[in-house]
N, C-alpha and C positions, 0 to 999 in steps of 0.2 A: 269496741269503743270507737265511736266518733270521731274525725280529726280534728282537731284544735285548728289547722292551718289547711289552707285548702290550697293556695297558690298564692301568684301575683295578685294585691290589690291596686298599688299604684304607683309611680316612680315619680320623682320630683326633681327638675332640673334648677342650676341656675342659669339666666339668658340675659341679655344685655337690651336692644332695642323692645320694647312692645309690640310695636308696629308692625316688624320685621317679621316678628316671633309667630302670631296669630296669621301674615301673610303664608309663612311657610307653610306650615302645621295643619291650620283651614286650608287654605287656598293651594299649595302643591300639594300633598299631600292628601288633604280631604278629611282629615279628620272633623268632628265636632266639636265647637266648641259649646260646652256644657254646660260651664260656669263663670261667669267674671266677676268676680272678687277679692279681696284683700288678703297677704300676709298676715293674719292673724296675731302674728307676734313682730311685726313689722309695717302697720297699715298706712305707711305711705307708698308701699310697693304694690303693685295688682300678683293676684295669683290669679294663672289662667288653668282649667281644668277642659284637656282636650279627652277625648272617648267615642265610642261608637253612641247609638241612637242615644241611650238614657245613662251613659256612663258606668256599665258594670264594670267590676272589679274582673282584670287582666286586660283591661282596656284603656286606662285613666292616665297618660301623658299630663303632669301639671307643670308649672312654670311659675320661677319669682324671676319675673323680668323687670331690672334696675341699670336703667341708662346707663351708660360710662365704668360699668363692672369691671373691676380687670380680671384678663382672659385668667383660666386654669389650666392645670398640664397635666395630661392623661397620667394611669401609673397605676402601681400597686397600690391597694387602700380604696379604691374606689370600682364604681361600675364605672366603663369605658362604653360600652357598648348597649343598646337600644332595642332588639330586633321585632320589628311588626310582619305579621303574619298574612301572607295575602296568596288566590290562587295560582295552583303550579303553571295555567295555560298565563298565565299577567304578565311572564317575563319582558317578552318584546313591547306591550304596551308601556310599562314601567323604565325599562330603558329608552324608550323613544321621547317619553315626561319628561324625564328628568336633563335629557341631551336639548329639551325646548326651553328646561330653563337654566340653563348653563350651568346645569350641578355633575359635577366629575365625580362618578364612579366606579368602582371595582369588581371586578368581576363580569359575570355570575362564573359561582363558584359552587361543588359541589362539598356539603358539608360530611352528615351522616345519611344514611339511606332515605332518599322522599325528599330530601332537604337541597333548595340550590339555593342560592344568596348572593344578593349586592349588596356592597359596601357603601356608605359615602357620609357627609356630613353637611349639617344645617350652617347659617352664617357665623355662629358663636363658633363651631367647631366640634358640636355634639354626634358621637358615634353614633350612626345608623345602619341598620340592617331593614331589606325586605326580603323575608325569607319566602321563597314561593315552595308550596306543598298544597298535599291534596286530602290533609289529614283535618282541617279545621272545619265543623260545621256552622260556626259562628255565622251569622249572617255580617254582613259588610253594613259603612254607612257611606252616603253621599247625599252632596247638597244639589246633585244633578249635574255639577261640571265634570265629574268623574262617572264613568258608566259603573253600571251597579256591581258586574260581573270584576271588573276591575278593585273592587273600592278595599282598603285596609278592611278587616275584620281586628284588630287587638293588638296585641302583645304576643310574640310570639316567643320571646325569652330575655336575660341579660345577665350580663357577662362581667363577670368580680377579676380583676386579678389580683393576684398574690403571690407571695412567697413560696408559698405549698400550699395545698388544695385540703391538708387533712386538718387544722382546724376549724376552720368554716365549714368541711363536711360534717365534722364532728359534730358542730351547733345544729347544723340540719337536719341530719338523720336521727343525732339524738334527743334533741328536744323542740325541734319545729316540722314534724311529720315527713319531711322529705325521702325518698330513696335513689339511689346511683340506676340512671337511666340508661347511658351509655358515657363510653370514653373514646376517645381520640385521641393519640399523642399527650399532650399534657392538659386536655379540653376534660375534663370532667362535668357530666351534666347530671343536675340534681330534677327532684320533681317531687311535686306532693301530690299530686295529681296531673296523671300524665298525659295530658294536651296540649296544643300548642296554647300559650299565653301564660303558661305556668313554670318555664323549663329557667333551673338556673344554672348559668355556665361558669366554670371554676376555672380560670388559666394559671395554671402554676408558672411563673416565669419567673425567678428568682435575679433575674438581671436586670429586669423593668427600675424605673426611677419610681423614686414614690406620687402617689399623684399630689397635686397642689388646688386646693378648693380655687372655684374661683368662676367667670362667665365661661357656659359652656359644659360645668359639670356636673354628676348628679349631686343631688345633696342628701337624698336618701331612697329608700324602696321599701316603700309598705307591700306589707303580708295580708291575706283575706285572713279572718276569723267570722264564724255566723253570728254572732251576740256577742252583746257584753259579758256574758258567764263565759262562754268559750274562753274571750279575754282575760280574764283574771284568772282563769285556771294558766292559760298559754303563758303569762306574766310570774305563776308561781313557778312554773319550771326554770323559767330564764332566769330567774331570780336563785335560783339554788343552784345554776350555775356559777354566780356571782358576776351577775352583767349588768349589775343596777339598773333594771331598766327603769323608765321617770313614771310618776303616778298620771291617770289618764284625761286626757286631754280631750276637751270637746270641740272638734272641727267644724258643727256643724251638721256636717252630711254623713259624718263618722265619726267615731270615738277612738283613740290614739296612744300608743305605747311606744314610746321610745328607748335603743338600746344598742352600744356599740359594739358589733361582733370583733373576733380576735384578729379579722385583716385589717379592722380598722374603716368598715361601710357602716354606716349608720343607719342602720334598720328600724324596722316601724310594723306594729301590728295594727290592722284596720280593722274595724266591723264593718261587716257588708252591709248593714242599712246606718240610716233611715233614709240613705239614698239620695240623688239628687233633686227630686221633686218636691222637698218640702216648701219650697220657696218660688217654685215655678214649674208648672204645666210641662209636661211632653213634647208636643210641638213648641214652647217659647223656651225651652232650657238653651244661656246661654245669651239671651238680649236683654235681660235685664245688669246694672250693675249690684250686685247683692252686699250687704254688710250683715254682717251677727246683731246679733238686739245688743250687745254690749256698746259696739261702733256705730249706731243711728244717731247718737245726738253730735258725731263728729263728722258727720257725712259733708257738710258744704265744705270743711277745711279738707277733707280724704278727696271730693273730688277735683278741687285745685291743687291738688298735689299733683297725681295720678295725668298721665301723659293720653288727651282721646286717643281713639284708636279705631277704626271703620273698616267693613268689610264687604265684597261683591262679590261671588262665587261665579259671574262671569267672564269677569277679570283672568278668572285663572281657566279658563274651558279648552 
């Protein structure tokens, strides 16, 4: 049988400036952005959809970025951590980046086998890893201010804490395809397929505070499924667990299952199409501002909401 879930589809922060958000993300970082458009259940906020060239699923960093948020506090119940997947030879160029633009961080650190890692966080306060290894064939993206050999490739994993690691493996292994990759001390890593961009990491810490929603933290992590039938099969399992998850939602560029696993992260099943090009070309994903056909005849009042926001890829070279 097929898997119902295959990995990471996409993780979704909340962030406070716009401006800031898209500078860091694009511009240090290098990722692309993909998509700009709205909260769909909130459209006076932009959602920003960052990803490698065309946005596949284990690569899709999104963002509701709302001026004047207030901050959130790491903790149990949530993902704390981020990790992007880049090559093992990047270390010094990535440490030497990030020392230009006055981002403090930790490490490199060696994890599991192949695996070295720096720490640090964006201006919200959002955990980040770039894990350097030589295991990812992903090709990378850049807008040219980043060398190619350098550039992010995805997602390379992210990290729940908890209380204990055995209910949330439980939902994994037992009804969302996953299997135990490796362990660490109290690091438990899951997979549904084991690559990097797919890897989910379990910290059991039973001392942590709980975490607090809020700018800076995730708001949930979609899962890939291939179709909507995968979908509603993946939906009948969760469901006779008794995780209510909600009936499906159309994003647009995906179709949507929502459900709160037992540490308390708010999970999400994604369909891997119809992709982000239904609305824009290959080369232009990403400079247009998009609305759904429902939000077009509200578009003058969404864009005097919505705060501009401009971008140079020289700026950050």
């Amino acid at each position: 049988m097929d898997k119902l879930i295959t990995g990471i589809h996409h993780i979704t922060v909340l962030a406070d400036d716009p401006q800031k958000n898209l500078d860091f993300y694009c511009g240090v970082l290098g990722l692309r952005l993909i998509k700009k458009t709205v909260n769909f259940d909130a459209p006076e906020v932009y959602h920003f959809y960052y990803g490698d060239e065309t946005g596949q699923p284990g690569t899709i960093l999104t963002f509701f970025p709302h001026k004047g948020i207030t901050r959130g506090r790491r903790g149990k119940g949530m993902i704390n951590t981020t990790g992007f997947s880049v090559p093992a030879e990047s270390i010094g160029y990535w440490m030497e980046r990030l020392k230009k633009f006055n981002i403090a961080f930790k490490g490199p650190v060696d994890r599991f086998e192949g695996e070295t890692f720096i720490y640090f966080e964006d201006q919200d306060g959002v955990g980040l890893e770039l894990v350097f290894n030589d295991a990812d064939t992903r090709p990378g993206f850049t807008y040219g201010h980043i060398p190619p050999e350098h550039s992010v490739k995805g997602f390379y994993h992210a990290e729940i804490w908890a209380d204990s690691e055995k209910p949330t493996a439980a939902l994994l292994t037992g009804q969302m395809d996953h299997v135990l990759i490796a362990q660490k001390d109290n690091r438990y890593r899951y997979a549904a397929t084991d690559a990097p961009g797919n890897y989910i990491d379990i910290i059991a810490d039973p001392q942590s505070p709980r975490a607090l929603k809020g700018g800076g933290s995730v708001d949930h992590i979609a899962f890939n499924t291939p179709n909507i039938e995968t979908q509603l099969q993946a939906k009948e399992k969760i469901t006779h667990q008794s995780l209510n998850p909600t009936h499906v939602y159309d994003r647009q560029y995906f179709k949507s299952i929502y459900f709160r696993e037992p540490a308390g992260v708010l999970f999400e099943i994604a369909t891997a199409g119809p992709g982000f090009q239904v609305d824009e070309s290959k080369e232009h994903l990403g400079e247009g501002f998009k609305l759904p056909s429902w939000y077009e005849q509200y578009r003058e009042q969404i864009e005097k909401a919505v705060i501009p926001i401009t971008f140079n890829p020289e700026q950050y070279s």
